[in-house]
N, C-alpha and C positions, 0 to 999 in steps of 0.2 A: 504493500500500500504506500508505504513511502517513497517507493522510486514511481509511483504513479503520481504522486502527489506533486513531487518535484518536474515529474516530464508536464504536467497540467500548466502547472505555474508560470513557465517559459511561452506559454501561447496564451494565459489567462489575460494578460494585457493587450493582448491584439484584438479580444472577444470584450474587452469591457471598456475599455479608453480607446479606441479608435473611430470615435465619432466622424472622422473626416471621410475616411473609409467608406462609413454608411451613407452619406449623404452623395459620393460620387457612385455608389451603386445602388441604390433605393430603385431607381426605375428595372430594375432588373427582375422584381418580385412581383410576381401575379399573388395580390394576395387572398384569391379564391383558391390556389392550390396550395399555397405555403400556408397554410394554419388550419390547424385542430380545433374547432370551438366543442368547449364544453361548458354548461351555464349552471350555475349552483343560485338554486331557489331562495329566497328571503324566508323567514320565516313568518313572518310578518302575513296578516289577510293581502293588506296592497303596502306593494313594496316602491320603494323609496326612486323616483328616476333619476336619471345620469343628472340633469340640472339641479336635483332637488340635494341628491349627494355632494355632488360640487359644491353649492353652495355650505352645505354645511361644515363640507373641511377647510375652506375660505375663509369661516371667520369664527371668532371663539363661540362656543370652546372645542367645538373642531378643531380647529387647525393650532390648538394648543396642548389639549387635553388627550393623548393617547386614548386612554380610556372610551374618550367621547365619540374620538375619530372612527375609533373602532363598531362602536355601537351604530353609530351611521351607517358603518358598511353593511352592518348584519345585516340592515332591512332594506338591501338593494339587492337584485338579482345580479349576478356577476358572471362575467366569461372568463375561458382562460384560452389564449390562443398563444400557437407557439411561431418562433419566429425567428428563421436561422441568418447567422452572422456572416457576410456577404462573403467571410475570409474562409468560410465553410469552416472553422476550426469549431465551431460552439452549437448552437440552438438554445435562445432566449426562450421563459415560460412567463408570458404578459397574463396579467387579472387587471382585468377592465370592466365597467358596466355594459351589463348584458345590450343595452340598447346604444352604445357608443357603433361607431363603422368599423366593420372589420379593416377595411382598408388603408386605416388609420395606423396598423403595424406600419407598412411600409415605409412612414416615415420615422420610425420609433431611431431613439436615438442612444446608444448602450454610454456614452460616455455622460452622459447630463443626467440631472436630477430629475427624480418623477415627480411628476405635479404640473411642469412647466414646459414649453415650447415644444418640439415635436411632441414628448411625452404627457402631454398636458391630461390623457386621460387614462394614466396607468397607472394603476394603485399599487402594485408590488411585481417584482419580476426576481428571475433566479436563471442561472449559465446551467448547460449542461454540455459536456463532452465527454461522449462515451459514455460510460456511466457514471460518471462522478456530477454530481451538484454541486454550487459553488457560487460564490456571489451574490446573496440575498440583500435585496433592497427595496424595501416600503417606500413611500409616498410620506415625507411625515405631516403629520406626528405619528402615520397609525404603527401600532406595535408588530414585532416580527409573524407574533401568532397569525395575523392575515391573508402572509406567506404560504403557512400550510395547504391552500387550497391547491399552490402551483407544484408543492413538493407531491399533493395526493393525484393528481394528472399524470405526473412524470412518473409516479408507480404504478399506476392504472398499466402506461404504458409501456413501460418494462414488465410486468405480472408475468409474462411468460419467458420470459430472455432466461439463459443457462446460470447456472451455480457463480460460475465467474464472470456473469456479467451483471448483477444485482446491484442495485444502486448505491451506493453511498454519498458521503456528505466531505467536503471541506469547511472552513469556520476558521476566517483570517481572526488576529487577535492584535490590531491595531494601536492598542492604548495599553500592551506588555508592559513595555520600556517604562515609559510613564508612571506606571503605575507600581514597578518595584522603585522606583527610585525616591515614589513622593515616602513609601515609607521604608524605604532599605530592606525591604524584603527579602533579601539574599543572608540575610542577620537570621530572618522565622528558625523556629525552632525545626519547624516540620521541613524547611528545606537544608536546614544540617544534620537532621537523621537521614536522609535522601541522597545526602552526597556525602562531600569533604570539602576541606578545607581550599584546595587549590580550586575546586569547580568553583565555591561560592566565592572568591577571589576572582576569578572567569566572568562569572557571570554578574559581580559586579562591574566590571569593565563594559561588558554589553549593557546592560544600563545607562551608565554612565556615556556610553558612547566615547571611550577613548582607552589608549594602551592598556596592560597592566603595568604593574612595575618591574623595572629592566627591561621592557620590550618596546619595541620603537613603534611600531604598528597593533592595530586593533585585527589581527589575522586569525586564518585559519587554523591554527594551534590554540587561541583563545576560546575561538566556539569551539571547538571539538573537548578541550578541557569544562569547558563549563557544562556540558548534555546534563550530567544528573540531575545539576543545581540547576538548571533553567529548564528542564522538566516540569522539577517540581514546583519554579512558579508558575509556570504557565498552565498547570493544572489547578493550582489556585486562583490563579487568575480567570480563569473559564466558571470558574463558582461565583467569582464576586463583581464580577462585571455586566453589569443588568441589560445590556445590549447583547453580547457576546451568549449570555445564559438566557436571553428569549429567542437566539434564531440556535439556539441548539437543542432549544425543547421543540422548536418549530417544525425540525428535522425529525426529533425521536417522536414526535405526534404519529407519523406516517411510518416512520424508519426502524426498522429491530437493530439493535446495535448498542454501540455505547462510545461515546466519544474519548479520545486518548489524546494528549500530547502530543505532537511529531515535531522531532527540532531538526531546524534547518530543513525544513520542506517547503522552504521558499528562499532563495539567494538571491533575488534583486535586492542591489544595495540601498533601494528606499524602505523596502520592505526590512533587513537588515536594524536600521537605524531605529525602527519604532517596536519592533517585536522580534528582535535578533534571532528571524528566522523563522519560526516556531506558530506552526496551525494547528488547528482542533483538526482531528480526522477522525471519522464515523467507522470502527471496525465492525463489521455485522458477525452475528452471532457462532 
């Protein structure tokens, strides 16, 4: 899973930031053949229409309130259409109002914010390649649980694929770094029964974004010493961070598995600098 992990990652930016890509190939897509619509009922007697949603997530306590944004959505009937990445490396899973135009993929844009300009009526979207999931993004404010609609599609439509080729999840961890450094977390108790002394020295440097001591560079000897200790935060880290722990319940709603730590299953050097490498990966059962 790891060396999948890592082969994903090297094309994950081509499938999510290459906006430019999409707009000189957008006419390329007939979007009566490229998308799956599947429509999930309201529960509501009459359910809520695309302007009447809209507006709601527009202005408070919509478009502040998760909670609220969410509860909107319930009572609108929703599509999910899927919608591949002109680099052919991905396929996008868009949740859109069931009464929005199909033909509105076509312009959908993977590198900008949903809510806005081409995306203006995609409530949450998620990458897939192969079989791996990846890149989960709402509409804010609403929460990742939303999500689930597009992760229970994309198993609808795997159900029958082989042993080895059953979904799984990715779950970038963006705000790692960060987040061991505001409290020196490389110190926890639970990350020095986990390793030693030289990791947790490792992997404060990853933190820290810079050498250790006596070494002139922040290199591959450093991450490779620090794996235990930066394991162990980053699986702390996946518990205490309320973004990261609702699109990974969002995953295990639909997903049998359990998510794990994996360091250095990402080596872009931006990615590097905020989560020294290190993504949640969904092992199934």
């Amino acid at each position: 899973m790891l060396s999948r992990a890592r082969a994903l990652c090297r094309v994950a930016a081509v499938a999510t930031r290459a906006s430019a890509t999409v707009g000189a190939h957008a006419h390329l897509f007939s979007p009566g053949r490229h998308h799956s619509l599947r429509c999930f009922s309201a529960t509501a007697s009459s359910s809520l229409s695309w302007d009447a949603l809209a507006a709601d997530l527009s202005s408070p306590p919509g478009s502040e309130d998760p909670a609220a944004a969410a509860a909107s959505v319930a009572k609108a009937d929703l599509r999910v259409d899927e919608w591949p990445h002109p680099s052919g490396v991905a396929t996008f899973w868009l949740l859109r109002h069931a009464d929005t135009d199909p033909a509105g993929a076509a312009s959908f844009d993977p590198g900008a914010d949903l809510g806005s300009g081409a995306n203006a009526d995609v409530l949450a979207s998620i990458v897939q390649q192969d079989s791996i999931l990846y890149g989960m993004k709402t509409r804010r404010p609403l929460p990742p649980s939303v999500a689930a609609r597009l992760v229970r599609a994309a198993a609808e439509t795997a159900a029958e694929a082989p042993e080895d080729k059953k979904l799984t999840a990715l779950v970038a961890l963006p705000r790692l770094c960060a987040w061991a450094r505001a409290g020196e977390r490389w110190n926890d108790a639970e990350v020095l029964s986990k390793s030693n002394g030289e990791a947790c020295e490792a992997a404060e440097a990853i933190a820290l974004g810079r050498p250790r001591e006596g070494h002139s560079v922040l290199g591959r000897g450093t991450f490779a010493a620090a794996e235990p200790a930066w394991v162990a935060l980053a699986e702390a880290h996946m518990e205490e961070d309320a973004d990261v722990l609702g699109e990974l319940m969002a995953y295990k709603s639909v997903l049998p598995g359990a998510f794990r730590a994996a360091h250095m299953a990402d080596g872009d050097p931006e990615y590097l600098a905020v989560a020294g490498g290190a993504m949640a990966v969904l092992t199934p059962p």
